[in-house]
Biopython code that builds the backbone (N, CA, C, O; Angstrom):
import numpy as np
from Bio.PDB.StructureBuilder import StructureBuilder

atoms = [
    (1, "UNK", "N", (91.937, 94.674, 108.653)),
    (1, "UNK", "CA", (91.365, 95.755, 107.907)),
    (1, "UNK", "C", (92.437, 96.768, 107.560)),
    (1, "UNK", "O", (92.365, 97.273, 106.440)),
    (2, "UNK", "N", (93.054, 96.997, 108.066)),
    (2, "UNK", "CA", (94.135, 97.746, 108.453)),
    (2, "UNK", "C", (95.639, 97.360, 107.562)),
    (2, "UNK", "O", (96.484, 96.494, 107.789)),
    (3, "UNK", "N", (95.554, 98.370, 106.506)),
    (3, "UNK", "CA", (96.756, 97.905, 105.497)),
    (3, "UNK", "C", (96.289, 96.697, 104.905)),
    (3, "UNK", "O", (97.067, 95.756, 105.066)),
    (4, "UNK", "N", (95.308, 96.457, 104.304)),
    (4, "UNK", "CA", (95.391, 95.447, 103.411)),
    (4, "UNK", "C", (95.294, 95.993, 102.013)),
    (4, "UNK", "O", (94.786, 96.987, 101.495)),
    (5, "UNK", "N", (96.091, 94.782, 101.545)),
    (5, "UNK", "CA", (96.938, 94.968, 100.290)),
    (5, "UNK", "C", (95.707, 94.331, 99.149)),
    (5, "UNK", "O", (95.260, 93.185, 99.205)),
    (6, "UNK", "N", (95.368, 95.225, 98.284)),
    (6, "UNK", "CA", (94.219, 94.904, 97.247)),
    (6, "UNK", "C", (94.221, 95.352, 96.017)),
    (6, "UNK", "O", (93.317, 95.740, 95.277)),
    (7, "UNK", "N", (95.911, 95.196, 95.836)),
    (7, "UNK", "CA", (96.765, 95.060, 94.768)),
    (7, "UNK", "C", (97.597, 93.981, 94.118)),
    (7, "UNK", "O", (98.013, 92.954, 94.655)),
    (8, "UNK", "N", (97.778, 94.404, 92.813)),
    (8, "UNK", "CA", (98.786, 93.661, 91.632)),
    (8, "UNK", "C", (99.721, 93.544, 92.009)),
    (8, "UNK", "O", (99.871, 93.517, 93.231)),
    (9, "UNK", "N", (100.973, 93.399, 91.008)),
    (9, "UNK", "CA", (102.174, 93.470, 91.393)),
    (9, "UNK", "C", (102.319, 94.868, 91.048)),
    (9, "UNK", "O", (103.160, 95.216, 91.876)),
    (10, "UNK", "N", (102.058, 95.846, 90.394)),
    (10, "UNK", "CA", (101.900, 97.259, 89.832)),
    (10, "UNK", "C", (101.474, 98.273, 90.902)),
    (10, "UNK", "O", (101.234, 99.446, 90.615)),
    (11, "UNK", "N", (101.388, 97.772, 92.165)),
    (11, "UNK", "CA", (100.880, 98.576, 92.873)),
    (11, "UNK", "C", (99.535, 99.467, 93.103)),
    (11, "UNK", "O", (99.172, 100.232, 93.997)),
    (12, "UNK", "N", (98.885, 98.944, 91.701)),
    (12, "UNK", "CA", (97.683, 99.709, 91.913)),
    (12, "UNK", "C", (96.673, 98.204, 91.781)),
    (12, "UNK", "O", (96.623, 97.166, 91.121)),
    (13, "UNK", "N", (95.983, 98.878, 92.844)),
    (13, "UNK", "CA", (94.849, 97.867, 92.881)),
    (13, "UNK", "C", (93.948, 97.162, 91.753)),
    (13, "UNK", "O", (93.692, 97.989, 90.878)),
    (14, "UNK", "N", (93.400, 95.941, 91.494)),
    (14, "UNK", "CA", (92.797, 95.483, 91.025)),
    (14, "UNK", "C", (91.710, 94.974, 90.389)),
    (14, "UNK", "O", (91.401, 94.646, 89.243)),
    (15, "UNK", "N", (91.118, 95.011, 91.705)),
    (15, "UNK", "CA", (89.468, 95.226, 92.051)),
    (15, "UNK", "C", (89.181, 96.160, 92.960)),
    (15, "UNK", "O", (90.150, 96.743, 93.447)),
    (16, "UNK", "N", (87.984, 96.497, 93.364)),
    (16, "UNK", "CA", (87.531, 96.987, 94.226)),
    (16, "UNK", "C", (87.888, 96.829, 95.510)),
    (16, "UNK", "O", (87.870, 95.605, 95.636)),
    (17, "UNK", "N", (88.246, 97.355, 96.693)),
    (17, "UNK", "CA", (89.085, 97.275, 97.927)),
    (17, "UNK", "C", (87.546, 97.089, 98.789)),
    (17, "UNK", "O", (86.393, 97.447, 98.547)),
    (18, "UNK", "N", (88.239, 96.302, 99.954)),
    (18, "UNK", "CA", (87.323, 96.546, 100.897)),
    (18, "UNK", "C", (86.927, 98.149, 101.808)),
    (18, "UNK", "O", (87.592, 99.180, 101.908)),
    (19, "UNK", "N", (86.232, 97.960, 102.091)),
    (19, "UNK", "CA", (85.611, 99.066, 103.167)),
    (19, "UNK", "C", (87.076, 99.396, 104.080)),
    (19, "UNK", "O", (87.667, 98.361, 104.387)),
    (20, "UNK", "N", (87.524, 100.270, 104.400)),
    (20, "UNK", "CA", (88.750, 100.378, 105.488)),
    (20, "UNK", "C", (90.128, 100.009, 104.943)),
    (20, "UNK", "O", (91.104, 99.788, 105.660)),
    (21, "UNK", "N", (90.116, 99.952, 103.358)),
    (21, "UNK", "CA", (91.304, 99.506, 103.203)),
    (21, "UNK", "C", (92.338, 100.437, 102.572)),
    (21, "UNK", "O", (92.086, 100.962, 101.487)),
    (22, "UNK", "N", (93.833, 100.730, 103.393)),
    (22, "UNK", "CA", (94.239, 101.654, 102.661)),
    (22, "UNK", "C", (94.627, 102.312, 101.718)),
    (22, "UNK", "O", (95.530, 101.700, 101.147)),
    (23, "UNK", "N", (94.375, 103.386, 101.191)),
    (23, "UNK", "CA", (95.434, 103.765, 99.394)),
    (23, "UNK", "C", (95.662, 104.844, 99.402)),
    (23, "UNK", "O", (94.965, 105.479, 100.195)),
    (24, "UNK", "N", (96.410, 105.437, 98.816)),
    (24, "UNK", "CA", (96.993, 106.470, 98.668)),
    (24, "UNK", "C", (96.983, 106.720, 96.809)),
    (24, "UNK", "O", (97.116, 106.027, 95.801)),
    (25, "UNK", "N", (96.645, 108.701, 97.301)),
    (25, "UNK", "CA", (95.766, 108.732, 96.032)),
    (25, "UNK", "C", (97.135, 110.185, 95.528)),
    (25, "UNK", "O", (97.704, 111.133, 96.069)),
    (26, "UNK", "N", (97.091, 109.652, 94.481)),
    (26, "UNK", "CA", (98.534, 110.087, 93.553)),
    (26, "UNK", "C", (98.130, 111.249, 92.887)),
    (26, "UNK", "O", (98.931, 111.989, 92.316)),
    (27, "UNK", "N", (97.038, 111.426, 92.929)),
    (27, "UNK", "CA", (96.801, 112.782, 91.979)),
    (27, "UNK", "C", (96.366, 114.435, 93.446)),
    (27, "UNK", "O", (95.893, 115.571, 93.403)),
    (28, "UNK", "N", (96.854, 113.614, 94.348)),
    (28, "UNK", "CA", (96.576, 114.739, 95.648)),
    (28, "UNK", "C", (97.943, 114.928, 96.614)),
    (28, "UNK", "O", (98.006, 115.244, 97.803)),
    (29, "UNK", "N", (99.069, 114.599, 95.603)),
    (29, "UNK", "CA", (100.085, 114.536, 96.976)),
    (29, "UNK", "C", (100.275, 113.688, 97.142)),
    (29, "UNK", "O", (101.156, 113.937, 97.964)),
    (30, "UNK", "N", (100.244, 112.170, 97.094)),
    (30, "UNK", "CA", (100.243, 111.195, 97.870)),
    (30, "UNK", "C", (99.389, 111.344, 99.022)),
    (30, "UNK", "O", (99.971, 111.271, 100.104)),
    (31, "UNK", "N", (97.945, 111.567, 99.044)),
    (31, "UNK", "CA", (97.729, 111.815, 100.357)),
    (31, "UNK", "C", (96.837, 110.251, 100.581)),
    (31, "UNK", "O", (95.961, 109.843, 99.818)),
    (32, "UNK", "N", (97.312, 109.573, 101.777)),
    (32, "UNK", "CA", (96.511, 108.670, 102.535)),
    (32, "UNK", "C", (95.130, 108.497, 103.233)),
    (32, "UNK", "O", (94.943, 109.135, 104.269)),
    (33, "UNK", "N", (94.086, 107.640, 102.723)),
    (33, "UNK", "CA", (92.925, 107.516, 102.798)),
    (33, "UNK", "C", (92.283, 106.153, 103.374)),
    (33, "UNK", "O", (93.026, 105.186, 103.207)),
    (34, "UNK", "N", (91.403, 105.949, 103.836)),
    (34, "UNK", "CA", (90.723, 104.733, 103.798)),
    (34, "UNK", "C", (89.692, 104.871, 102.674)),
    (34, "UNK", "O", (89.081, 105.901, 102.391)),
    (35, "UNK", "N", (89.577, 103.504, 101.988)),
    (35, "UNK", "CA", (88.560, 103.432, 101.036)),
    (35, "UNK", "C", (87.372, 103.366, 101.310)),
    (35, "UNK", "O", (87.134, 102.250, 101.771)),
    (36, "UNK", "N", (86.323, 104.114, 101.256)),
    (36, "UNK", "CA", (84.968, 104.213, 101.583)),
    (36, "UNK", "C", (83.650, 103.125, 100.565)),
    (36, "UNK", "O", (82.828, 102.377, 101.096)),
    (37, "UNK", "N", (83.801, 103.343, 99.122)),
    (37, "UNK", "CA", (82.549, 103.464, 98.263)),
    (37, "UNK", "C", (83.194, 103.216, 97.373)),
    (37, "UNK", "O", (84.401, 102.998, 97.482)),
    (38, "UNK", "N", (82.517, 103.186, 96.201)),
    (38, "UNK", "CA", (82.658, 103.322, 94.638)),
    (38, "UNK", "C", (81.167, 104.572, 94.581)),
    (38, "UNK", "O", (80.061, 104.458, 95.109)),
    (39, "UNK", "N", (81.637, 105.520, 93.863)),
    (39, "UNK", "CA", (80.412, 106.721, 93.582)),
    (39, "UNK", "C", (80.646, 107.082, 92.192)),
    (39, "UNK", "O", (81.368, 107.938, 91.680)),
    (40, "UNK", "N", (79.739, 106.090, 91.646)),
    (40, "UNK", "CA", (80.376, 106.144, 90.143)),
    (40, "UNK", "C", (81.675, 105.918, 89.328)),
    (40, "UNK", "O", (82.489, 105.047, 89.635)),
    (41, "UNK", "N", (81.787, 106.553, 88.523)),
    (41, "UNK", "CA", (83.644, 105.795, 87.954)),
    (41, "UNK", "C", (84.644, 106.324, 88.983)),
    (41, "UNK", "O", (85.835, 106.196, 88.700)),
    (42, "UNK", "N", (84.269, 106.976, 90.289)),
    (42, "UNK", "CA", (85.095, 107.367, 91.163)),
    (42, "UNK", "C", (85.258, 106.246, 92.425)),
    (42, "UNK", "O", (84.449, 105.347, 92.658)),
    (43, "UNK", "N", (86.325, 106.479, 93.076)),
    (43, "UNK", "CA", (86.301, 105.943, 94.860)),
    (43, "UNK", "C", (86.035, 106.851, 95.644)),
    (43, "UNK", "O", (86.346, 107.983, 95.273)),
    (44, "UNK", "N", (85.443, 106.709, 96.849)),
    (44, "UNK", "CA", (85.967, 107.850, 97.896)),
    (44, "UNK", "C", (86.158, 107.060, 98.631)),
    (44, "UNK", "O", (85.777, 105.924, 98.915)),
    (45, "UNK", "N", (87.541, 108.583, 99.282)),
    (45, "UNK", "CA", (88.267, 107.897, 100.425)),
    (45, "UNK", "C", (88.020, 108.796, 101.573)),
    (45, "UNK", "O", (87.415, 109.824, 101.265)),
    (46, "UNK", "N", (88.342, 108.664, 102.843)),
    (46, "UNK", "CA", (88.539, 109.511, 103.893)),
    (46, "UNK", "C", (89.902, 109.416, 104.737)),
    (46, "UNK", "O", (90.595, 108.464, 105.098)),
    (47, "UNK", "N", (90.001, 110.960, 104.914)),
    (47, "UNK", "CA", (91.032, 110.843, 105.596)),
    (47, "UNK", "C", (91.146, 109.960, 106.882)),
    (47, "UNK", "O", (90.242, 109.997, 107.717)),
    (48, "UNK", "N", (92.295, 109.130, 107.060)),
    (48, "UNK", "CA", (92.390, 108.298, 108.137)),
    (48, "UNK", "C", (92.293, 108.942, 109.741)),
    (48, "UNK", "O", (92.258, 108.093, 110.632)),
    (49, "UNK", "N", (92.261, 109.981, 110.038)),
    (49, "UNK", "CA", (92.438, 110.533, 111.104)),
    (49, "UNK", "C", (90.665, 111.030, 111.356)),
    (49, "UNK", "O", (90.361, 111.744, 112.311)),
    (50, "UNK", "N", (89.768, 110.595, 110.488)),
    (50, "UNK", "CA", (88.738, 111.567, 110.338)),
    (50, "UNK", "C", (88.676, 112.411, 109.616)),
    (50, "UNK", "O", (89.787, 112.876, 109.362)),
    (51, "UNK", "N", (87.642, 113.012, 108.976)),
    (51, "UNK", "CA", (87.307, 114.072, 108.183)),
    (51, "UNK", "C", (86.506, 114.399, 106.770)),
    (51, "UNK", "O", (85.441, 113.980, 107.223)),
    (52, "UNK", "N", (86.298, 114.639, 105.982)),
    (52, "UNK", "CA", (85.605, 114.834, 104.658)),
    (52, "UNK", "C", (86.393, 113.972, 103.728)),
    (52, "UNK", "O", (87.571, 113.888, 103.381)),
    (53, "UNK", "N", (85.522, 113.502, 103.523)),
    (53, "UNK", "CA", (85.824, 112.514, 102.245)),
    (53, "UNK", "C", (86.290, 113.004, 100.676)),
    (53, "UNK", "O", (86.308, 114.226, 100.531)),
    (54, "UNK", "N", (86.618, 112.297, 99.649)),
    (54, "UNK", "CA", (86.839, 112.804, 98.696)),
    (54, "UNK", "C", (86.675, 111.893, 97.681)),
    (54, "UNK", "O", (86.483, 110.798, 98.210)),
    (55, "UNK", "N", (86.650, 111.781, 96.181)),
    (55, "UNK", "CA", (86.547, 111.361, 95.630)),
    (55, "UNK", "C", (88.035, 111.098, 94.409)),
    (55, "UNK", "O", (88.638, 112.097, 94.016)),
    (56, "UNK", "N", (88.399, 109.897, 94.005)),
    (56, "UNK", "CA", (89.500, 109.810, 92.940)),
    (56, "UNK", "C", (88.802, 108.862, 92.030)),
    (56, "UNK", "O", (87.795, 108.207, 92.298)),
    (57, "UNK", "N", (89.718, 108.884, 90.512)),
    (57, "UNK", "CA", (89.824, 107.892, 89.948)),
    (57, "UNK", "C", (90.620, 106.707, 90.277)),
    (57, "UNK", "O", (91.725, 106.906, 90.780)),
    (58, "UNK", "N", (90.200, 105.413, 90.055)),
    (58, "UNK", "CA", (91.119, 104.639, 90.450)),
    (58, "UNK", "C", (92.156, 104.625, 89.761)),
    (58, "UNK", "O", (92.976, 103.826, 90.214)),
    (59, "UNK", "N", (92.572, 105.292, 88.631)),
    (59, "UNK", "CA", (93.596, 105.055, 88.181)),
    (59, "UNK", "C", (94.757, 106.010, 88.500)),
    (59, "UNK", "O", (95.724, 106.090, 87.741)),
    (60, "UNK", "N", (94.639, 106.856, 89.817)),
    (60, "UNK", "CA", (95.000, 107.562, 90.463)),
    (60, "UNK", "C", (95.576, 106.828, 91.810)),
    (60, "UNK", "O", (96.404, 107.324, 92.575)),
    (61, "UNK", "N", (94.971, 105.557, 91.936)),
    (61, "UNK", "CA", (95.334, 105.093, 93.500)),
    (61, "UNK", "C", (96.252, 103.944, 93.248)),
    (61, "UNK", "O", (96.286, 103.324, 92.185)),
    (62, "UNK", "N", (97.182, 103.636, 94.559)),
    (62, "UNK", "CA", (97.722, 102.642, 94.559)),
    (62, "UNK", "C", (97.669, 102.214, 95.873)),
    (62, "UNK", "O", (96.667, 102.414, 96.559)),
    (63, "UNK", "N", (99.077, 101.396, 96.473)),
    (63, "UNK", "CA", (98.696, 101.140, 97.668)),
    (63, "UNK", "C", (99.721, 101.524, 98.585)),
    (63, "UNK", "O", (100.730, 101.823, 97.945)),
    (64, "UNK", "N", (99.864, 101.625, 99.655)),
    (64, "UNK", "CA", (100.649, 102.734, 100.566)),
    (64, "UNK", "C", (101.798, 101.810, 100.836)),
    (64, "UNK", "O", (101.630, 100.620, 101.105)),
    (65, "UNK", "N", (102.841, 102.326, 100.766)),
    (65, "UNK", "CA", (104.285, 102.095, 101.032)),
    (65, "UNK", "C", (104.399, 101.768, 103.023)),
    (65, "UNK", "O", (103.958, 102.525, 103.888)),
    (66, "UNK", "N", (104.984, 100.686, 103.204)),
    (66, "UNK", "CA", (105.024, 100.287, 104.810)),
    (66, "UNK", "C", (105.189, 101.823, 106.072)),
    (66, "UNK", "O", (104.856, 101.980, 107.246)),
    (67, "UNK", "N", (105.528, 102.259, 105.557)),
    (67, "UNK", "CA", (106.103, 103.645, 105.859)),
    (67, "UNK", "C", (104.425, 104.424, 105.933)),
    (67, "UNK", "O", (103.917, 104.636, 107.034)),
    (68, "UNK", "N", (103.826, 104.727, 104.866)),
    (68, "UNK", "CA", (102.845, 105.369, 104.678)),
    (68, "UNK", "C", (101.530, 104.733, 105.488)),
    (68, "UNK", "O", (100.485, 105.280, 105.843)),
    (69, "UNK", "N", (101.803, 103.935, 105.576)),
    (69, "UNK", "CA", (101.019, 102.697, 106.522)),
    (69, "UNK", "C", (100.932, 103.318, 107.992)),
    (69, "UNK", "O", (99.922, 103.718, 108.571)),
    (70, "UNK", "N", (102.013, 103.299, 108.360)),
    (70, "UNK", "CA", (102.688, 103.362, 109.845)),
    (70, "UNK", "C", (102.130, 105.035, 110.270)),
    (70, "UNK", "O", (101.518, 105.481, 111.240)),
    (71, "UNK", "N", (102.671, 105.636, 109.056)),
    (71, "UNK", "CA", (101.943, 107.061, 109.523)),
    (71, "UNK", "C", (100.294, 106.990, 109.635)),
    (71, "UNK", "O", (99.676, 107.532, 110.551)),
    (72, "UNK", "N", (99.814, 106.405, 108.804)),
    (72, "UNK", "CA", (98.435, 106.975, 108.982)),
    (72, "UNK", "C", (97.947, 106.268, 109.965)),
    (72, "UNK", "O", (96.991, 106.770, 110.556)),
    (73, "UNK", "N", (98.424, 104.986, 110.399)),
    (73, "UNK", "CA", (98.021, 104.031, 111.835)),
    (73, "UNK", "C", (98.411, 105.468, 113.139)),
    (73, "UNK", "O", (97.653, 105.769, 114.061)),
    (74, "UNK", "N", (99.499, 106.007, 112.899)),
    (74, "UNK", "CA", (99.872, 106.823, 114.190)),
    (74, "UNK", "C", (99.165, 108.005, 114.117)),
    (74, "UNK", "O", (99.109, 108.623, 115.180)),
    (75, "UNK", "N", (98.363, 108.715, 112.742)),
    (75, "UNK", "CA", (97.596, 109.989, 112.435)),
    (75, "UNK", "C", (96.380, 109.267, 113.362)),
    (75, "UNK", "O", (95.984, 109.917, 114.330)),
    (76, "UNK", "N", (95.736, 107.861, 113.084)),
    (76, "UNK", "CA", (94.273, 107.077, 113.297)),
    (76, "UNK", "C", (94.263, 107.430, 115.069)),
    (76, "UNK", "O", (93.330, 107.946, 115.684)),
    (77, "UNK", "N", (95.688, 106.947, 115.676)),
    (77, "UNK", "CA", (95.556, 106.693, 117.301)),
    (77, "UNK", "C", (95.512, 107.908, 117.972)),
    (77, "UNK", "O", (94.908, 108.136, 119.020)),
    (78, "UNK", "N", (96.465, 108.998, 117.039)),
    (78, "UNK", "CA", (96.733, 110.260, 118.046)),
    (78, "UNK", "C", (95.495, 111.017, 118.047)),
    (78, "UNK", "O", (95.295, 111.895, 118.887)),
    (79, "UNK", "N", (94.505, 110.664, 116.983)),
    (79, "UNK", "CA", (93.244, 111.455, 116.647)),
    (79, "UNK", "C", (92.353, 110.719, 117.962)),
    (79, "UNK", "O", (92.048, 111.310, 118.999)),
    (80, "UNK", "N", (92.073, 109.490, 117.681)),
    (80, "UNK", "CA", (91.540, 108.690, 118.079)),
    (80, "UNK", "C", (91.326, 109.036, 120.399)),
    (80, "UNK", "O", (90.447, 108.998, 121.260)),
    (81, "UNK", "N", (93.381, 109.433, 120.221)),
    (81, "UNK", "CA", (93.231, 110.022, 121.517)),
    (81, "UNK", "C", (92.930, 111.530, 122.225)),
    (81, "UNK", "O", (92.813, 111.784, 123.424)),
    (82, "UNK", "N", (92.838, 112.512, 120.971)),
    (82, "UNK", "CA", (91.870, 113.673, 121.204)),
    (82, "UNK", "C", (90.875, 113.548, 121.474)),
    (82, "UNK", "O", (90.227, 114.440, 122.021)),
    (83, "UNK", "N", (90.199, 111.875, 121.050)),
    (83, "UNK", "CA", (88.685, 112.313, 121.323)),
    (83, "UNK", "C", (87.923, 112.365, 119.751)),
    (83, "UNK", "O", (86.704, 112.345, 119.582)),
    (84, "UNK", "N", (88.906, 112.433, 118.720)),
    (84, "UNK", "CA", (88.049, 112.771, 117.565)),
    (84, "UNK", "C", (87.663, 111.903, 116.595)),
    (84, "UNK", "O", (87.014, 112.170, 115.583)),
    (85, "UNK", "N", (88.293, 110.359, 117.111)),
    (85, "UNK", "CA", (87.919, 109.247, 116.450)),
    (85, "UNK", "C", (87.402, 108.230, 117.360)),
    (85, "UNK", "O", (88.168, 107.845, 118.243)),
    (86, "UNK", "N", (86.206, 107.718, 117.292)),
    (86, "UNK", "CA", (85.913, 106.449, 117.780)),
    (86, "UNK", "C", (86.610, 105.206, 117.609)),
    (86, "UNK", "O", (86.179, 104.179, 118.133)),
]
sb = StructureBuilder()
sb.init_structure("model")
sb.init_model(0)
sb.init_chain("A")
sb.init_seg("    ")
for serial, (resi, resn, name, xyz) in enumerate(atoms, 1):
    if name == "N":
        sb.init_residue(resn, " ", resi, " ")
    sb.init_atom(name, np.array(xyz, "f"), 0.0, 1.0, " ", f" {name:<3s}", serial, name[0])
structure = sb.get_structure()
């Protein structure tokens, strides 16, 4: 579930991603998400650590660099060991 790749060679995805899969959304910073939904011509994602969701265009998302990966796996555990992620 975890870093899967549900992309082109273009880096931006193709189809629709699974539930849990990561992207990073270009019109916020690069900020890192898990993919939640489709809510109309939008995605939402949530932050990987927990928290409020948000909504992008997909033509805003791509897919996270090995690096960007690694962080949000280590944002998921350190949360995870506060107590604030199941």
């Amino acid at each position: 579930m975890y870093g899967e790749n549900a992309s082109s060679n273009t880096g931006r995805p193709s189809q629709v991603p699974a539930p849990g899969t990561l992207l990073v959304d270009t019109s916020r910073g690069d900020r890192v998400g898990e993919f939640q939904s489709v809510a109309g011509p939008y995605w939402s994602l949530r932050p990987v650590g927990g928290g409020r969701e948000w909504e992008v265009e997909p033509c805003y998302v791509r897919t996270p660099a090995l690096m960007e990966q690694l962080r949000a796996r280590t944002a998921r555990l350190n949360a995870r060991s506060r107590g604030e992620v199941l």
